[in-house]
VOTORTOR-879079 format. One record per residue (C-alpha): residue number from 0; residue in one letter; chain; x, y, z. Coordinates in nm, 2 decimals, padded with zeros to 4 digits, m for minus. Example, Ala and Ser with C-alpha at 12.3 -4.5 7.8 and 13.67 -1.06 7.14 Angstrom:
2
  nr rest kette     px     py     pz
   0    A     A  01.23 m00.45  00.78
   1    S     A  01.37 m00.11  00.71
REM end
This chain:
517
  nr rest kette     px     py     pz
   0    X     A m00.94  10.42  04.11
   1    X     A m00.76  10.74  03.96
   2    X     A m00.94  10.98  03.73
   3    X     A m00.83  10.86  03.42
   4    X     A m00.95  10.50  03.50
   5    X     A m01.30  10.65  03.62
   6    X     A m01.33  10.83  03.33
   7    X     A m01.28  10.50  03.08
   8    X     A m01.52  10.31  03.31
   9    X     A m01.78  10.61  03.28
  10    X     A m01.73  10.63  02.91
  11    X     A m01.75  10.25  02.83
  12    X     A m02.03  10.21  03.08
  13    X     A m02.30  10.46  02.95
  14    X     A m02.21  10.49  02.54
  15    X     A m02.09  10.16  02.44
  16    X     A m02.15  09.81  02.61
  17    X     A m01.81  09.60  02.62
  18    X     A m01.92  09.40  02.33
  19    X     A m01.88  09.71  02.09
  20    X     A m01.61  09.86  02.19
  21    X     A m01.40  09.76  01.95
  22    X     A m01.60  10.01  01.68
  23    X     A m01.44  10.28  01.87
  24    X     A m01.12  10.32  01.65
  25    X     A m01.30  10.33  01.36
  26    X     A m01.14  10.17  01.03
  27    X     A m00.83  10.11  01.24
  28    X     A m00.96  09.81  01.36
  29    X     A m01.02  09.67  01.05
  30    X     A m00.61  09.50  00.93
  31    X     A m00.51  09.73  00.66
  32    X     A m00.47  09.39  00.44
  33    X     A m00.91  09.41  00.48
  34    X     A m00.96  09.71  00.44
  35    X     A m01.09  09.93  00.11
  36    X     A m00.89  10.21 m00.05
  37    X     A m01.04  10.48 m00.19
  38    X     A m00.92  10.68 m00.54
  39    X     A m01.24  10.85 m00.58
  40    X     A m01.53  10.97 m00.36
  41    X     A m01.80  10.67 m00.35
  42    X     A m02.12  10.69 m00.18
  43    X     A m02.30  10.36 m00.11
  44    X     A m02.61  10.48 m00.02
  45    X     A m02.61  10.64 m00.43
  46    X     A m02.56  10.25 m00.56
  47    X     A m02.84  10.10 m00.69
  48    X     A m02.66  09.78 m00.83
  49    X     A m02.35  09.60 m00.78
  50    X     A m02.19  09.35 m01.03
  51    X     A m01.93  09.11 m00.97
  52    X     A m01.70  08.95 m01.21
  53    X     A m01.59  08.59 m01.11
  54    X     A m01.29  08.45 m01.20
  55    X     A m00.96  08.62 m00.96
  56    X     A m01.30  08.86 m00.84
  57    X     A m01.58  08.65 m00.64
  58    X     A m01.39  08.33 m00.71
  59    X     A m01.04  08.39 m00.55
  60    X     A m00.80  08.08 m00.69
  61    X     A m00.56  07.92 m00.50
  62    X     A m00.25  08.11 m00.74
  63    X     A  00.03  07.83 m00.65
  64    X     A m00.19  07.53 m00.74
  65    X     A m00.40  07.70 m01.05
  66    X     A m00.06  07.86 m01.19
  67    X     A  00.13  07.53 m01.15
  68    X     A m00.15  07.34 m01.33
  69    X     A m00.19  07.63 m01.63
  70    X     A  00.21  07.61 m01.65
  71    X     A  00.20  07.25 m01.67
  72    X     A m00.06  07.20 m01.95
  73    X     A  00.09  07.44 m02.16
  74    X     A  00.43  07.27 m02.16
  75    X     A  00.25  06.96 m02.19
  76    X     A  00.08  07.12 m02.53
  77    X     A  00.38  07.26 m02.64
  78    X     A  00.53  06.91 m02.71
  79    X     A  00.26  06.72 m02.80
  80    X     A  00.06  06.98 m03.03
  81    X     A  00.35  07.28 m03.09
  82    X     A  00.63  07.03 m03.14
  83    X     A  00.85  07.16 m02.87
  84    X     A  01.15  06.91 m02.78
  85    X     A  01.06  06.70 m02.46
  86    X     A  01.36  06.87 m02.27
  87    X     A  01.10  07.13 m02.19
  88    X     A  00.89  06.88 m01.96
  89    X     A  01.17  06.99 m01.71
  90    X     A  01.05  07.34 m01.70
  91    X     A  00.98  07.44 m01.32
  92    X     A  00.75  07.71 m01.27
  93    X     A  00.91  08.02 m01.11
  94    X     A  00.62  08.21 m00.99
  95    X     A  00.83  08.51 m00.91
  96    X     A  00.91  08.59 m01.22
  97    X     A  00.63  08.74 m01.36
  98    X     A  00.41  09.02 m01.20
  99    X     A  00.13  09.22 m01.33
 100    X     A  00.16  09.51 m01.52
 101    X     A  00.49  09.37 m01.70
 102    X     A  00.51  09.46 m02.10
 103    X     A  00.64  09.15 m02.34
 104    X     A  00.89  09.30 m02.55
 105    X     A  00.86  09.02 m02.89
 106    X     A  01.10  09.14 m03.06
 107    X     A  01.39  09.06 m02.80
 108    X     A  01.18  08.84 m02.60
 109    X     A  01.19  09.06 m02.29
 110    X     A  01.00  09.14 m02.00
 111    X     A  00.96  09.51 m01.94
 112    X     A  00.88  09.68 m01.57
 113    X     A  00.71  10.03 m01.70
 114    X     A  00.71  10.34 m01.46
 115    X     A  00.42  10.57 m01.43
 116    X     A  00.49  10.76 m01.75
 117    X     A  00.55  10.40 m01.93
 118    X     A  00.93  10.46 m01.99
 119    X     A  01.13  10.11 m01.92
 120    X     A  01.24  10.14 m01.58
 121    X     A  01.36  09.76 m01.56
 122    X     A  01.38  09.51 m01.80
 123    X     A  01.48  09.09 m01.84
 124    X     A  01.55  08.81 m02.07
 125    X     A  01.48  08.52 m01.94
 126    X     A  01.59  08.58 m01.56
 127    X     A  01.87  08.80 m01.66
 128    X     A  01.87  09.11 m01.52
 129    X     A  01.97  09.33 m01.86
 130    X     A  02.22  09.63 m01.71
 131    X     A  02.12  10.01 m01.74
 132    X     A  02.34  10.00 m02.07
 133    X     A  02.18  09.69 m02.22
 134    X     A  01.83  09.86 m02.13
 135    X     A  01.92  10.20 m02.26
 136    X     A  02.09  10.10 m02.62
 137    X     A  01.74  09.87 m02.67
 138    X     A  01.49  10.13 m02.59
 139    X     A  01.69  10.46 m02.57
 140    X     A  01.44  10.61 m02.27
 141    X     A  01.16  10.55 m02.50
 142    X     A  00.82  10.53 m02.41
 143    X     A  00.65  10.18 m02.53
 144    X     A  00.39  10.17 m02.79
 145    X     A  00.15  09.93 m02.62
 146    X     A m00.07  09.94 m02.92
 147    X     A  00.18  09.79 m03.18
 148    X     A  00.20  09.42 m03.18
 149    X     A  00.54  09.40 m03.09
 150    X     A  00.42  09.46 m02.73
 151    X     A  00.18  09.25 m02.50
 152    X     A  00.11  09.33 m02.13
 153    X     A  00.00  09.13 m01.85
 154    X     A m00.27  09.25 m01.74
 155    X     A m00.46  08.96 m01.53
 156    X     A m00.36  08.71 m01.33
 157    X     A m00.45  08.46 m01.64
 158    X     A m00.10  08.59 m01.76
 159    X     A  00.15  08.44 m01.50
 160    X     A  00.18  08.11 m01.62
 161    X     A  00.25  08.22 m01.98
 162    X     A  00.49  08.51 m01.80
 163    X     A  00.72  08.21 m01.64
 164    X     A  00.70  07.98 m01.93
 165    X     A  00.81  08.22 m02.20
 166    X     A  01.12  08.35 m01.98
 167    X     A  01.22  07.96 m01.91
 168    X     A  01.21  07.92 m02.26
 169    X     A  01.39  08.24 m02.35
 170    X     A  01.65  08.11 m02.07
 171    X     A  01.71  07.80 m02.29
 172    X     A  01.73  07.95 m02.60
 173    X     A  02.00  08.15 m02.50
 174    X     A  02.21  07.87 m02.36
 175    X     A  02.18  07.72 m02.66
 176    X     A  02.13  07.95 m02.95
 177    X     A  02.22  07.68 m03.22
 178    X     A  01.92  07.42 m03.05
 179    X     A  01.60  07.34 m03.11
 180    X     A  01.50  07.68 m02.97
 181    X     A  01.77  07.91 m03.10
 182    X     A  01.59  07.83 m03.46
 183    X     A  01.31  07.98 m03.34
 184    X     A  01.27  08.34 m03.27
 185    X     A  01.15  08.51 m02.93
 186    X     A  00.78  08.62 m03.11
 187    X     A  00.71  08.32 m03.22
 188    X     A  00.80  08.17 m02.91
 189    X     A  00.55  08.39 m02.73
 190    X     A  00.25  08.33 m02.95
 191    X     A  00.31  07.99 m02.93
 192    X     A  00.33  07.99 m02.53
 193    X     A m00.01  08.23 m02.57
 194    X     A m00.16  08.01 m02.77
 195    X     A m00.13  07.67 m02.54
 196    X     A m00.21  07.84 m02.23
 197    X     A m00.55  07.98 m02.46
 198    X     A m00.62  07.63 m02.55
 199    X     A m00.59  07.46 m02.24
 200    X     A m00.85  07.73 m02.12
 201    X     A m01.04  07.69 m02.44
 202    X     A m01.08  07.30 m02.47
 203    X     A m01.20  07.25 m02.14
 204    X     A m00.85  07.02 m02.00
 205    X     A m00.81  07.30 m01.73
 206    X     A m01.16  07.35 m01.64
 207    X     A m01.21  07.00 m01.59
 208    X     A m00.94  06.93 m01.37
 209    X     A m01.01  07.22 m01.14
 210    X     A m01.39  07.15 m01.07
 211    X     A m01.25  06.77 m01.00
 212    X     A m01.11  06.92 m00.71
 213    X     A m01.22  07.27 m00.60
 214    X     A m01.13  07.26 m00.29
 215    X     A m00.75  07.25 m00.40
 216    X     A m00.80  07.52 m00.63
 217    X     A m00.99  07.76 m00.46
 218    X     A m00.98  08.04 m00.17
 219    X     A m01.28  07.93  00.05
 220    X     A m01.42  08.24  00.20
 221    X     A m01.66  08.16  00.46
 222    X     A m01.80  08.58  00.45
 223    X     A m01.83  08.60  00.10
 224    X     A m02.24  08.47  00.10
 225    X     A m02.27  08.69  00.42
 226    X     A m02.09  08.98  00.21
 227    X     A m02.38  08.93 m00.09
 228    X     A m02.64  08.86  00.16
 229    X     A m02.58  09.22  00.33
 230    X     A m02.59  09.40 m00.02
 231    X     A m02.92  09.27 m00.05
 232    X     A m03.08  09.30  00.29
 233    X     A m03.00  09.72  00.22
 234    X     A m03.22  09.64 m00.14
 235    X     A m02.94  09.67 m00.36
 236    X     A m02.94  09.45 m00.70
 237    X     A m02.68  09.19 m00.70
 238    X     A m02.58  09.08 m01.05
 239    X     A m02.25  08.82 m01.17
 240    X     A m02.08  08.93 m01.51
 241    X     A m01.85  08.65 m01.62
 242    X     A m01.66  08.52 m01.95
 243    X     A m01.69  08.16 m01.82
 244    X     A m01.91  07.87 m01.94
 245    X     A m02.23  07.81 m01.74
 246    X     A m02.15  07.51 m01.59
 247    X     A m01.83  07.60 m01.47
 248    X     A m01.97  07.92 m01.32
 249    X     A m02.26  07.65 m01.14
 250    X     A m01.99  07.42 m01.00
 251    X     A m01.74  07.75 m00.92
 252    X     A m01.99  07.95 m00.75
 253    X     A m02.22  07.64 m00.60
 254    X     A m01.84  07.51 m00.40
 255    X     A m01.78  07.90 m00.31
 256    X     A m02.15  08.05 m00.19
 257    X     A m02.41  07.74 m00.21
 258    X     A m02.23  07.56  00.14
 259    X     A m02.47  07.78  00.35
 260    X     A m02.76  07.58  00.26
 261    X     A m02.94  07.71 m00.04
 262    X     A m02.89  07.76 m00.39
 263    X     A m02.64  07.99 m00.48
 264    X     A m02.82  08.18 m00.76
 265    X     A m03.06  08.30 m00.50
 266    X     A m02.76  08.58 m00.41
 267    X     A m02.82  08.74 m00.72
 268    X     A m03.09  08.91 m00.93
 269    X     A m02.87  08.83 m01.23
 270    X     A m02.66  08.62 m01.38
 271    X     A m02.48  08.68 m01.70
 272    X     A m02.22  08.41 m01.83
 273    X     A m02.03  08.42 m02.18
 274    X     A m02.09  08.78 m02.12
 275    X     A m01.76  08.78 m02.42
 276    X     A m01.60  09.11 m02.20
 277    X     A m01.49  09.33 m02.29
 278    X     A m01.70  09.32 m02.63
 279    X     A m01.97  09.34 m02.34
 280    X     A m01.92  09.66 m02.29
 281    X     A m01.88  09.78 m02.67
 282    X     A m02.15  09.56 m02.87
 283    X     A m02.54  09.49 m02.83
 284    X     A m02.52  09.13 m02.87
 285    X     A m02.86  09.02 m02.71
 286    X     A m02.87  08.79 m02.46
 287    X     A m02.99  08.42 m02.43
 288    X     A m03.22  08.30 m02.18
 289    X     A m03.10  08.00 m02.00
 290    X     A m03.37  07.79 m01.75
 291    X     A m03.26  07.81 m01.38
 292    X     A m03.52  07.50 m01.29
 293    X     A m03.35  07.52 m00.88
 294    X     A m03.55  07.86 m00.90
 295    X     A m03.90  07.78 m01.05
 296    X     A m04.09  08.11 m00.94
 297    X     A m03.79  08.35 m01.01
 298    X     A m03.86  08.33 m01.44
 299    X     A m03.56  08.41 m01.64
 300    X     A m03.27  08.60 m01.46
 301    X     A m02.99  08.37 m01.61
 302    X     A m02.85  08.43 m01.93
 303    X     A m02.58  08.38 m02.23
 304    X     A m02.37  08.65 m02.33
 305    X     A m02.61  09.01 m02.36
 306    X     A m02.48  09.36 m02.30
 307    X     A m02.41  09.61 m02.02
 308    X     A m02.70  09.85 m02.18
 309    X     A m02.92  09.52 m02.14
 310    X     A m02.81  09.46 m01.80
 311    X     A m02.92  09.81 m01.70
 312    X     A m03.27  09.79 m01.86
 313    X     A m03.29  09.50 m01.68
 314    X     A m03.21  09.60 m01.29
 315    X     A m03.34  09.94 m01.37
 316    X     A m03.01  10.14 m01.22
 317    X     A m02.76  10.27 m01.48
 318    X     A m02.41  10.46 m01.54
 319    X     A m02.30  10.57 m01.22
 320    X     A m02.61  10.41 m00.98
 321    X     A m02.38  10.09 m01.11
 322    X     A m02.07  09.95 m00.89
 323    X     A m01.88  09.68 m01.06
 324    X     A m01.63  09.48 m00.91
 325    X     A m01.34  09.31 m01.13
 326    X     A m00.94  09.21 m01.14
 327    X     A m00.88  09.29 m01.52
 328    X     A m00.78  09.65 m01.58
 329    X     A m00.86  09.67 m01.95
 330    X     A m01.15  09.41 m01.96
 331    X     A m01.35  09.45 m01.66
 332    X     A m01.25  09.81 m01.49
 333    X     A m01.10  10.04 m01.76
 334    X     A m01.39  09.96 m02.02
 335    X     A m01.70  09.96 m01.77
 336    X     A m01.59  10.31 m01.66
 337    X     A m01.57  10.47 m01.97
 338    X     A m01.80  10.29 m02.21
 339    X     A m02.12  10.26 m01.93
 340    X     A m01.97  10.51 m01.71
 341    X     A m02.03  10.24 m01.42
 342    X     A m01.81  10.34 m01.10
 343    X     A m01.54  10.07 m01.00
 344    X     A m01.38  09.85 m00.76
 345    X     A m01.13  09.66 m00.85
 346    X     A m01.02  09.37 m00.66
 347    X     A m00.65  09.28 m00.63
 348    X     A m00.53  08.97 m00.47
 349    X     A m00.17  09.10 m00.45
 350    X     A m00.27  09.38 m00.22
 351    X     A m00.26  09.15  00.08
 352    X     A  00.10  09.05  00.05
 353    X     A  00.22  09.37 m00.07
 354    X     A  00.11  09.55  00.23
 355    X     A  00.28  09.29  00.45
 356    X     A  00.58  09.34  00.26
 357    X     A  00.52  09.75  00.35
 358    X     A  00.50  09.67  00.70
 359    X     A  00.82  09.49  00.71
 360    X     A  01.02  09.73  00.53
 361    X     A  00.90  10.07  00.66
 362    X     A  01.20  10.19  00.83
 363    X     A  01.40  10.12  00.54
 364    X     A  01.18  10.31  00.37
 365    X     A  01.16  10.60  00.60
 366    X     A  01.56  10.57  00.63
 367    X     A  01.58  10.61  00.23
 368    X     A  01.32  10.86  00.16
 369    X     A  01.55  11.06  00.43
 370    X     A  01.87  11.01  00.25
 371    X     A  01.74  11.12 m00.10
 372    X     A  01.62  11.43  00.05
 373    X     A  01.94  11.51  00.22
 374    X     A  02.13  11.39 m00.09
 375    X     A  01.91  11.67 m00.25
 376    X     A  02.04  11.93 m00.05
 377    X     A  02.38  11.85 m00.06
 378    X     A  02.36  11.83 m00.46
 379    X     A  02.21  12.18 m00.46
 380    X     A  02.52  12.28 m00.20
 381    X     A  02.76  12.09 m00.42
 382    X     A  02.67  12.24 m00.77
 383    X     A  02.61  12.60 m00.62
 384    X     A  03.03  12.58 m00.46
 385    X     A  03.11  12.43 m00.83
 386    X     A  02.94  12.73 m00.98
 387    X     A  03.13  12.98 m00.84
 388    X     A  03.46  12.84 m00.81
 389    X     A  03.39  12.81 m01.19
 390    X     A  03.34  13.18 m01.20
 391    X     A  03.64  13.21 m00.96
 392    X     A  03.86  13.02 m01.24
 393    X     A  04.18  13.16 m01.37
 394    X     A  04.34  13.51 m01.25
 395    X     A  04.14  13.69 m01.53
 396    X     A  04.05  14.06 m01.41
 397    X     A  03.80  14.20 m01.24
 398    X     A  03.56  14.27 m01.52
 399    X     A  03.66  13.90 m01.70
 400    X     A  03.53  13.71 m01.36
 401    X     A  03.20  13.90 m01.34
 402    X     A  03.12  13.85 m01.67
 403    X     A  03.19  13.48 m01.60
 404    X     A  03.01  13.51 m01.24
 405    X     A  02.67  13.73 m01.35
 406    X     A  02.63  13.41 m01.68
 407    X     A  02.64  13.15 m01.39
 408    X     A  02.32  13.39 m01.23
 409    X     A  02.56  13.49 m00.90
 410    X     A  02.52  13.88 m00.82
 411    X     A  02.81  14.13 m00.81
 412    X     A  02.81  14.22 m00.46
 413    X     A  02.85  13.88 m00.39
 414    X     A  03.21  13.82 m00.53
 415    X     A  03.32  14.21 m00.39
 416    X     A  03.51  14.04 m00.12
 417    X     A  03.68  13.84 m00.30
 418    X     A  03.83  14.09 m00.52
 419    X     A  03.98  14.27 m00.17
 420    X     A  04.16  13.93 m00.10
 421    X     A  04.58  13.94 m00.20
 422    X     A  04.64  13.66 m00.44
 423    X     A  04.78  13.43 m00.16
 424    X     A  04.48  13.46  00.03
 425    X     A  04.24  13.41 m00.26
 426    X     A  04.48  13.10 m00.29
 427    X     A  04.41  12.97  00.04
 428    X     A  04.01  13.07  00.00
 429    X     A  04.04  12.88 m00.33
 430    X     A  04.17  12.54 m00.15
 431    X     A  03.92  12.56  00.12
 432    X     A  03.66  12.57 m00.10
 433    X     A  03.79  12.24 m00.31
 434    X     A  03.82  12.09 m00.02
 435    X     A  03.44  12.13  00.08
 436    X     A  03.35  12.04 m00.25
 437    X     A  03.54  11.70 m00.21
 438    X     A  03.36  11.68  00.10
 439    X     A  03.04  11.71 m00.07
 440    X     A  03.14  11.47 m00.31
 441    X     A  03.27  11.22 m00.10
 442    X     A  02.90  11.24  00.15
 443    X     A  02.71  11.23 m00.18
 444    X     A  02.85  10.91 m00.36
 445    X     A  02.84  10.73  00.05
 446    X     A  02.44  10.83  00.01
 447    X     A  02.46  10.74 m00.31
 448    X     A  02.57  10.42 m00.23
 449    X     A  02.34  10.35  00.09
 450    X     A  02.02  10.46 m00.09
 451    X     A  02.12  10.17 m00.32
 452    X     A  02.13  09.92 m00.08
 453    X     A  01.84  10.01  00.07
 454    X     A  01.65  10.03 m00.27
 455    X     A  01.79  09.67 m00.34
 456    X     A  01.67  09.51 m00.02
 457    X     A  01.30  09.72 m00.04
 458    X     A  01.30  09.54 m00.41
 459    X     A  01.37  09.24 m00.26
 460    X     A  01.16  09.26  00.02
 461    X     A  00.87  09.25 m00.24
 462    X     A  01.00  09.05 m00.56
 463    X     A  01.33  09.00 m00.60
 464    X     A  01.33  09.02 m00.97
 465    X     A  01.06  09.34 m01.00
 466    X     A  01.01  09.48 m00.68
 467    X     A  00.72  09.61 m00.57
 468    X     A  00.38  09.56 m00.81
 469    X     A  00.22  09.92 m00.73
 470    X     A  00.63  10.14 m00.70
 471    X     A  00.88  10.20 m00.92
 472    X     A  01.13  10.42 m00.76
 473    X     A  00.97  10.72 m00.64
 474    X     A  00.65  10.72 m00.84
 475    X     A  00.36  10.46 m00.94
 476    X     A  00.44  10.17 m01.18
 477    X     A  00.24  10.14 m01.48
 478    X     A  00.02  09.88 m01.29
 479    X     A  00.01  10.15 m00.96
 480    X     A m00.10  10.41 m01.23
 481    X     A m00.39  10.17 m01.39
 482    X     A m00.56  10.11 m01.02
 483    X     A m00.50  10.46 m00.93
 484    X     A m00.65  10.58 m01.24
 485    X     A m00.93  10.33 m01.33
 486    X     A m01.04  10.19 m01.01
 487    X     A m01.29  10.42 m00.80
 488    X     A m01.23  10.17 m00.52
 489    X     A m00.98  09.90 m00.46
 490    X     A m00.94  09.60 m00.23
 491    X     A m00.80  09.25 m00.20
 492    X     A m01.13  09.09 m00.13
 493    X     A m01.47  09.11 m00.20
 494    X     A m01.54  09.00  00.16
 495    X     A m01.39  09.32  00.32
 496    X     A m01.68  09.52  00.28
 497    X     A m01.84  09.28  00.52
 498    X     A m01.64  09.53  00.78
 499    X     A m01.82  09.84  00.64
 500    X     A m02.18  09.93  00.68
 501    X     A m02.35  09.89  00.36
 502    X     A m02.41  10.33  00.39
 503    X     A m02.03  10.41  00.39
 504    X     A m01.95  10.74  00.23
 505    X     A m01.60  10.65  00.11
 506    X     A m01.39  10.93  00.10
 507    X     A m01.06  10.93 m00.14
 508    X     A m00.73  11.08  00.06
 509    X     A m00.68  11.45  00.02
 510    X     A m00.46  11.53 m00.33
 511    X     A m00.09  11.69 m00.27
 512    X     A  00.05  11.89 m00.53
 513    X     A  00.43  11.87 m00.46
 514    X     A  00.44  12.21 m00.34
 515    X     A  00.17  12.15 m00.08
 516    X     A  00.36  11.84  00.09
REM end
């Protein structure tokens, strides 16, 4: 046995058994898919309460079955109840279409991708990509007013049905601008493809197809009652927040957390349905008792509607002793933060595949981020040789080129030998000098042209209509900047803090100012 293989026997022998060895890396062992990412410092052990949303939060859907059925009834309604022509039953659902964080344009019936300062970095009608010309004489590099009506975002998962539907539409208007759908315009379109994907939430059609089958619909977690069950073991209150009717929340949550052999209110200290978010949050509306007779001795912790002030009073924790958990930026994250000042974790679903989709393109990433910088440095070169032979222009005198030279910011000595030169050689000088800069040209547009291909395929490698959910470019999207902004915590699962101890002192990343990087 060499040293080294002594000194990993002696180690694992007298500070960890075998069995726990595999706590030695830390969070590495966790699959970065599981694990929690941190925006702002959050110490556990300071949580008094944590409240979960349901719906796309506790209650992961299966998103190809529950987006195929949404899609379905509200083509279905929009024949039978909006008067659509039954052409559109042919409508396929293109789940690729749509992604979070997109902006409905109504007036042109577009889709809009916004970056992190909410200019329009890409936008589409129907699944036409529109060019950078199209884009620019539309919006003219200006920022979107989200709060006229002209715009609508997509902020949930909720909105991807509607999302696919409206663009199929708007692809059949356009092939067919004197049909049935050419009379109608792209806003009315929209509302009318907003308001059957509402009812078919609203009348109970969807609801009572989905808890016909749960299993088909949902994401069976196995660690999620484990996950709950640990938050309470370190006396932490446990409380549900949800818009949904009470007895879809019982037959949701009883398929999800009641298979290990109990009830599954006993998880929580609260339950709070028709909660009406994120009025919730805003309004005092007080709440309505409902009997929980499967928990006789427990008195009334289930309720109808209520407020977060309420909810509080109720637990006895309050602002930021408060985590909440939720998908919806505006309705369950952006509004708790600020209104209650509860801290946050939101919960994205997406996160999962968009890190796989990291891990498969790194080196094109790494090859790209290299090229821009390099392309940087050879634009700096290239505009600092254009400069001067600007100032070099003509066969003006001494005095004329200096003048011309010191406005461009070059200093005098710098041009001293150039004045020294005969006219042949200054000639030659001159011609070496264009030829560099043709040089620089030429390397820059080949960059140019590889960075492109390697932005395309990156794009691709995520959504091949948007690219990535959390990028655009260089910088955040719009959606990026919402997590990164609202969300103290973010994760793709509640289940994932089942690989944390229930004391973790999450720690956000250090902040970079571009100077410091």
């Amino acid at each position: 046995m060499d040293k080294r293989e002594a000194k990993t026997e002696a180690r694992g022998s007298t500070l960890f058994s075998p069995g726990l060895q595999h706590l030695l890396p830390g969070e590495k062992h966790i699959p970065r898919e599981r694990r929690i990412f941190v925006n702002r410092n959050l110490r556990m052990d300071d949580i008094a309460a944590l409240g979960f949303d349901m719906d796309h939060t506790l209650a992961l859907y299966n998103r190809a079955s529950f987006e195929q059925l949404t899609h379905d009834l509200a083509v279905q309604y929009l024949v039978e109840w909006q008067g659509y022509p039954e052409f559109i039953r042919d409508i396929h659902y293109n789940p690729d279409v749509v992604i979070r964080g997109l902006v409905v344009d109504k007036r042109h019936g577009n889709l809009l991708k916004m970056d992190f300062h909410d200019y329009i970095a890409k936008a589409m009608h129907g699944t036409r990509v529109l060019t950078h010309d199209e884009r620019r004489k539309l919006y003219r590099r200006s920022r979107v007013n989200l709060h006229s009506d002209r715009y609508k975002s997509f902020d949930t998962l909720f909105s991807m049905p509607e999302g696919s539907l409206f663009s199929a539409l708007m692809d059949l208007r356009a092939e067919d601008p004197k049909g049935p759908l050419g009379r109608l315009n792209p806003a009315q379109v929209f509302d009318d493809v907003r308001a059957c994907v509402d009812k078919a939430h609203r009348d109970g059609s969807l609801k009572s197809i989905i808890t016909k089958d749960l299993s088909r619909y949902f994401v069976w977690d196995p660690d999620l009652p484990a996950t709950l069950l640990r938050f309470r073991a370190l006396g932490k209150k446990v409380f549900l927040v949800t818009n949904s009717e009470h007895a879809y929340t019982e037959a949701v949550m009883q398929y999800l957390l009641g298979q290990s052999g109990y009830d599954w209110k006993e998880l929580f200290d609260l339950v709070v349905v028709e909660s009406r978010k994120p009025a919730f949050f805003l309004e005092k509306k007080d709440p309505e008792p409902i009997p929980a007779p499967e928990c006789p001795d427990r008195g009334n912790f289930v309720y109808r509607g209520g407020n977060a002030n309420w909810v509080e009073q109720f637990l006895g924790a309050n602002g930021d002793q408060v985590l909440y958990f939720g998908d919806h930026t505006y309705g369950d994250i952006l509004k708790s933060k600020r209104t209650v000042g509860w801290r946050t974790a939101m919960i994205v679903q997406e996160l999962e595949k968009e890190i796989a989709a990291n891990r498969r393109l790194l080196y094109q990433r790494r090859e790209r981020n290299g090229l821009l910088a390099r392309r940087q440095d050879l634009a700096l070169d290239r505009d600092h040789l254009r400069f001067l032979l600007e100032a070099l222009d003509g066969n003006g005198e001494k005095e004329a080129i200096a003048g011309r030279h010191q406005g461009l910011h070059y200093r005098l000595p710098e041009l001293e030998e150039w004045f020294k030169l005969s006219p042949e050689e200054r000639r030659r000088h001159r011609e070496g000098m264009e030829r560099v800069l043709e040089g620089l040209d030429y390397m820059s547009a080949q960059y140019r042209l590889r960075i492109e291909e390697l932005s395309r395929v990156i794009d691709e490698g995520h959504n091949r209509y948007w690219g990535s959910l959390f990028r655009e470019g260089n910088e955040n999207s719009r959606f990026g900047r919402q997590v990164r902004e609202f969300a103290c915590i973010y994760t793709s699962r509640v289940s994932n803090f089942l690989s944390y101890s229930g004391n973790t002192y999450f720690i956000a990343p250090e902040e970079r100012m571009p100077h410091e990087r």
